[in-house]
MDTraj code that builds the backbone (N, CA, C; nanometers):
import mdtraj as md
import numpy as np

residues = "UNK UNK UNK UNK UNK UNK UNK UNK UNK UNK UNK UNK UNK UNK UNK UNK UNK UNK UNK UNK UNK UNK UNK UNK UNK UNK UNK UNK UNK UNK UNK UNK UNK UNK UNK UNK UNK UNK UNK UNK UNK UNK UNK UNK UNK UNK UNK UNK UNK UNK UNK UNK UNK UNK UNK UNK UNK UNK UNK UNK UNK UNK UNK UNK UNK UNK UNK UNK UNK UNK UNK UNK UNK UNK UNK UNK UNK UNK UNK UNK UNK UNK UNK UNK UNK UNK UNK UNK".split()
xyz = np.array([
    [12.7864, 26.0670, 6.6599],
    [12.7600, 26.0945, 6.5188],
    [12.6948, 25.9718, 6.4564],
    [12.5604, 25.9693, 6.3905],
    [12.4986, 25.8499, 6.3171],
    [12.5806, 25.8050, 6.1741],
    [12.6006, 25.6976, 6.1411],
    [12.6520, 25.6555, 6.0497],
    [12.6274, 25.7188, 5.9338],
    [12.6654, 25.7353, 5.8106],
    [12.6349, 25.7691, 5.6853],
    [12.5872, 25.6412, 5.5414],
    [12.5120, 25.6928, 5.4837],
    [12.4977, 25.6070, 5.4122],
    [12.5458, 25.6247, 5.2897],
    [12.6123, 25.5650, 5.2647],
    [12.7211, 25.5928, 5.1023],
    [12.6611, 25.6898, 4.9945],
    [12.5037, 25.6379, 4.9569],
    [12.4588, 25.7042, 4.8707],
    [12.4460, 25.8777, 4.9144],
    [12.3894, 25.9201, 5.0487],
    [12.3900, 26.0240, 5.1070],
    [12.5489, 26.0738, 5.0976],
    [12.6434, 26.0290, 5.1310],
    [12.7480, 26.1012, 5.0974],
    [12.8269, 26.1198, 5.0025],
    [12.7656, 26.0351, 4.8720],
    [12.7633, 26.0381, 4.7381],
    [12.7175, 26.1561, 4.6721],
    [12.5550, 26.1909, 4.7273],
    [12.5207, 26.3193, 4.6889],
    [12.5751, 26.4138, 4.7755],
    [12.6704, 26.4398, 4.8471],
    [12.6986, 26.5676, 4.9222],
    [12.7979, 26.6387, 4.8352],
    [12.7782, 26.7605, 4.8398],
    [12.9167, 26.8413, 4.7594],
    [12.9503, 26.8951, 4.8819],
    [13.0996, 26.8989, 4.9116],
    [13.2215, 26.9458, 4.9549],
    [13.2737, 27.0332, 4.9601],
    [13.3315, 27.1190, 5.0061],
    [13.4039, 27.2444, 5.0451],
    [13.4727, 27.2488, 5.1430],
    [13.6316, 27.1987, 5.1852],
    [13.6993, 27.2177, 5.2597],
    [13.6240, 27.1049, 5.3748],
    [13.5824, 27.1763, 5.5143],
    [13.5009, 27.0442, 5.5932],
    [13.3481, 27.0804, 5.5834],
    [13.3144, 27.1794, 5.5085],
    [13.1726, 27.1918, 5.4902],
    [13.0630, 27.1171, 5.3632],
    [12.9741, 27.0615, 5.4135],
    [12.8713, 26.9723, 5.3064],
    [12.7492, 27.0180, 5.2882],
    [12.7344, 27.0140, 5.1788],
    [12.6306, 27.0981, 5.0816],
    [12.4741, 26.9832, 5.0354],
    [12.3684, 26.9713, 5.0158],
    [12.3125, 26.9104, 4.9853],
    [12.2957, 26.9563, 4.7956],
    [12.3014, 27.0485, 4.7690],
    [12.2641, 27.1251, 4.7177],
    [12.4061, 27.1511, 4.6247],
    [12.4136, 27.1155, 4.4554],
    [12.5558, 27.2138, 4.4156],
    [12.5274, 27.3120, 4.3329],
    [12.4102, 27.3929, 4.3811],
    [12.3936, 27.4857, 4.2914],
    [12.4516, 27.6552, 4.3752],
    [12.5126, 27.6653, 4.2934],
    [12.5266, 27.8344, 4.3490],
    [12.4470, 27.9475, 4.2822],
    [12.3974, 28.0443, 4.3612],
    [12.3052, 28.1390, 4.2491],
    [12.3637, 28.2888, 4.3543],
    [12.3313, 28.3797, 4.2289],
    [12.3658, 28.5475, 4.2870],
    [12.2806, 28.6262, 4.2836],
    [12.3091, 28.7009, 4.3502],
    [12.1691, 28.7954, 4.4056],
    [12.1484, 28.8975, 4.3030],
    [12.2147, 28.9071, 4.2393],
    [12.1902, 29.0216, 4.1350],
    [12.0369, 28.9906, 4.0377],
    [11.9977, 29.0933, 3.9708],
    [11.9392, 29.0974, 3.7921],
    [11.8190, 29.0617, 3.9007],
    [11.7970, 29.1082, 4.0062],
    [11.6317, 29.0398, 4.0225],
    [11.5469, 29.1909, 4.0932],
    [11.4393, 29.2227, 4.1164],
    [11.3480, 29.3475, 4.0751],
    [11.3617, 29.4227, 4.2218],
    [11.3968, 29.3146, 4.3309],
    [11.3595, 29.3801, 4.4568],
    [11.4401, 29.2638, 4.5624],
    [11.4352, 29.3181, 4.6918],
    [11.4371, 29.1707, 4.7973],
    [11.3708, 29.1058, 4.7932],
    [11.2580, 29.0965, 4.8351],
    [11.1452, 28.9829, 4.8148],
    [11.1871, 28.9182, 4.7203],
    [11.1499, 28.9262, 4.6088],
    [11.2066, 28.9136, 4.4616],
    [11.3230, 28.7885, 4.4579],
    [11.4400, 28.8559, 4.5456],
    [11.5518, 28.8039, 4.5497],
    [11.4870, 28.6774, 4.6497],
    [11.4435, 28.6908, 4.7617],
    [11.4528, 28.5797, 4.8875],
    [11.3862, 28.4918, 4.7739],
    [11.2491, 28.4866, 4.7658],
    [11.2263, 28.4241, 4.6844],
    [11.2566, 28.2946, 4.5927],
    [11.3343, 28.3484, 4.4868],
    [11.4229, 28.3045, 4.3656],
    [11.4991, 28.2333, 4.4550],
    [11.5720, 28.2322, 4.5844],
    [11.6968, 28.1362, 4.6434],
    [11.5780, 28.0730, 4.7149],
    [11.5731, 28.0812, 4.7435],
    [11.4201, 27.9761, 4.8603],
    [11.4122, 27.9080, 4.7477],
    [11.3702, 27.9572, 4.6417],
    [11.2865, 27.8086, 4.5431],
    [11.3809, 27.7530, 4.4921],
    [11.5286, 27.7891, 4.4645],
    [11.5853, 27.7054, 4.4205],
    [11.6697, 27.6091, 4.4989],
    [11.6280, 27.6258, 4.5875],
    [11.7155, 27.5104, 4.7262],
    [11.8751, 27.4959, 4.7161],
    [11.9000, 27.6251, 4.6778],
    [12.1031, 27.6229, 4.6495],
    [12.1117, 27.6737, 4.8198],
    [12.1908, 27.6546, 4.8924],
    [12.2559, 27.6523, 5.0045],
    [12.3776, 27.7908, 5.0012],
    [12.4571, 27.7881, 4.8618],
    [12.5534, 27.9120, 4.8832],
    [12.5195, 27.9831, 4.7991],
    [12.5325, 28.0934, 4.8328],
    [12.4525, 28.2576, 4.7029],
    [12.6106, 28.3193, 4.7064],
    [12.6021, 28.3826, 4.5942],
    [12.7482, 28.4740, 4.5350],
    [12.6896, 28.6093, 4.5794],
    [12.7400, 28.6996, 4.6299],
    [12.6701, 28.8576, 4.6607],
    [12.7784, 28.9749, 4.6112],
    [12.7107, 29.0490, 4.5048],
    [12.8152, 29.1654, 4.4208],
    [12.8104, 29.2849, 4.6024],
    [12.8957, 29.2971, 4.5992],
    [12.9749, 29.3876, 4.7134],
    [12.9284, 29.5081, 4.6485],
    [13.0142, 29.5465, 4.5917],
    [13.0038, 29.6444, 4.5342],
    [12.8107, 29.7475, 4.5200],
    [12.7310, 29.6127, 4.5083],
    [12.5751, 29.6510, 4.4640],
    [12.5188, 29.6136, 4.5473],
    [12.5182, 29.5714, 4.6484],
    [12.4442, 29.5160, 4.7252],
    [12.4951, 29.5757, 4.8991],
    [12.3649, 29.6317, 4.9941],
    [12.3932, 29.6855, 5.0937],
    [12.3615, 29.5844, 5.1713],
    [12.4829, 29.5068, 5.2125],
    [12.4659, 29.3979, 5.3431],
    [12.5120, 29.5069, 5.5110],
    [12.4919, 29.6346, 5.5032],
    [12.4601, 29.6712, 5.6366],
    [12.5422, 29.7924, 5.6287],
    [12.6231, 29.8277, 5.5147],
    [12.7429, 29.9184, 5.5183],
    [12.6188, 30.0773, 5.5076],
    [12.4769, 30.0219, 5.4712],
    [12.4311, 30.1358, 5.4580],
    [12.3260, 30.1605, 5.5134],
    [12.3230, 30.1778, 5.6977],
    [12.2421, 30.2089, 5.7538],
    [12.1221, 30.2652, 5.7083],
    [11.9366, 30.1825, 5.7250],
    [11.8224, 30.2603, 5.6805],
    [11.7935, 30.2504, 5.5352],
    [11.8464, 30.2024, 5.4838],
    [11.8282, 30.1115, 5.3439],
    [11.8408, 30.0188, 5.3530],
    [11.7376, 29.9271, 5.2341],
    [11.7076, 29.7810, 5.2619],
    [11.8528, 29.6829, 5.3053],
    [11.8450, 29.5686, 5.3651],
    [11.9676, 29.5315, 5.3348],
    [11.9292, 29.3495, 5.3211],
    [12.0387, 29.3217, 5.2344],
    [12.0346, 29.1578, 5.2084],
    [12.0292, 29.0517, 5.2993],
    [12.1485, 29.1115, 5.4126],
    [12.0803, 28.9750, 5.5441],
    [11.9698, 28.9622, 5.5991],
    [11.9090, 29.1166, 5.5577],
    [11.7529, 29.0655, 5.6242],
    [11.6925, 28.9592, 5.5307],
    [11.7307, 28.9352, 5.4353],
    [11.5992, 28.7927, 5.3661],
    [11.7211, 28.7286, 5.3315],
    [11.8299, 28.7063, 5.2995],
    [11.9440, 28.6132, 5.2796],
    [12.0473, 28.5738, 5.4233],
    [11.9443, 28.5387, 5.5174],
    [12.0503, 28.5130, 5.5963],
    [12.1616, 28.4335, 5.6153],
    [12.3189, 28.5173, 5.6768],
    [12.3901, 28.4119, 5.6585],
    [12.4110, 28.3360, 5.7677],
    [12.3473, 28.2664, 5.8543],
    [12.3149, 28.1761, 5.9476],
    [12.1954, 28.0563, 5.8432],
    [12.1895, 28.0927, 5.7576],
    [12.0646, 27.9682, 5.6197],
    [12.1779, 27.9501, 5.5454],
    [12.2195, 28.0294, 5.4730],
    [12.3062, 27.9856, 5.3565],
    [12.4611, 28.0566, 5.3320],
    [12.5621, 28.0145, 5.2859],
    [12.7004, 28.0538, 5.3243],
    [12.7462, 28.1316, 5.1542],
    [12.7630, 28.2455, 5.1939],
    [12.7645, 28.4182, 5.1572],
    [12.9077, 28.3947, 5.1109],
    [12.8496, 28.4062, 4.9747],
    [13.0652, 28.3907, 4.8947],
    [13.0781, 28.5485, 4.8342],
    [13.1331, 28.6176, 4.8868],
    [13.1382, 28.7715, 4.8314],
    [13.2046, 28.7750, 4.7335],
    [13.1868, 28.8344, 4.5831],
    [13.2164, 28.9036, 4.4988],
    [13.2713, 29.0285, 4.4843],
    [13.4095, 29.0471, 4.4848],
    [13.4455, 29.1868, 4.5086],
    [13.5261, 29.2277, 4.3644],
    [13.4577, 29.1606, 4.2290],
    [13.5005, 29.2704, 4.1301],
    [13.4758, 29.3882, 4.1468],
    [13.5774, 29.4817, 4.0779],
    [13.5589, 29.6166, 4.1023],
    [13.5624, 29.6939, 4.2627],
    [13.6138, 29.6160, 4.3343],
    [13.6507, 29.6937, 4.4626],
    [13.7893, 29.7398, 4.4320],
    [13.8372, 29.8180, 4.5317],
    [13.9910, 29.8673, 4.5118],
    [14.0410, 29.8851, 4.6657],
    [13.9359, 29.9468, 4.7573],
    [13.9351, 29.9015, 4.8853],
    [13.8989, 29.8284, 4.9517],
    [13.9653, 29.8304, 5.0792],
    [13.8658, 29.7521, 5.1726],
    [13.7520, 29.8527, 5.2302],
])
top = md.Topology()
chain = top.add_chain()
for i, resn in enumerate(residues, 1):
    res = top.add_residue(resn, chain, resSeq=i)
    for name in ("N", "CA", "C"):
        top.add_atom(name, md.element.get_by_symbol(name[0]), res)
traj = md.Trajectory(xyz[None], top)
C-alpha cells in the first residue's frame, strides 16, 4: 500500500471502510430520461447516487429501460430509497 498524504486524506469522505473523493450525493429522480440521468451524475463527479425503488426499474422489470445500464453499480455505490415500500 503507497503512503498517504495528509492533505489527500483530508479531502476523503468516509463511510464505514469505504472513501469517497467526492461528498456529494445526487438522485436519480426529476430528470427527462436515462441518458438525461447518466449524464447529470457523470458531470457532477458524486461517486454515491440515492435511487427511489419504488420509480425506478433497476431490473425488477424485464424489457424496460433499466438504471444499471447507465448507473452502474460497479462506478458508483447505489444507496436505495425505499419510502413508500411496504414489501420486500
Amino acid at each position: 500500500m503507497s503512503p498517504v498524504d495528509e492533505n489527500d486524506a483530508a479531502d476523503t469522505f468516509r463511510i464505514g471502510d469505504r472513501s469517497f473523493s467526492s461528498r456529494l450525493l445526487v438522485g436519480t429522480g426529476k430528470y427527462r430520461d436515462l441518458e438525461e440521468t447518466r449524464m447529470a451524475i457523470e458531470a457532477s463527479g458524486a461517486e454515491i447516487v440515492t435511487v427511489a425503488i419504488r420509480r425506478t426499474n433497476i431490473g425488477q422489470n424485464p424489457g424496460e429501460p433499466n438504471l444499471l445500464d447507465v448507473i452502474p453499480p460497479d462506478r458508483y455505490t447505489l444507496l436505495p430509497n425505499t419510502a413508500g415500500c411496504y414489501t420486500a
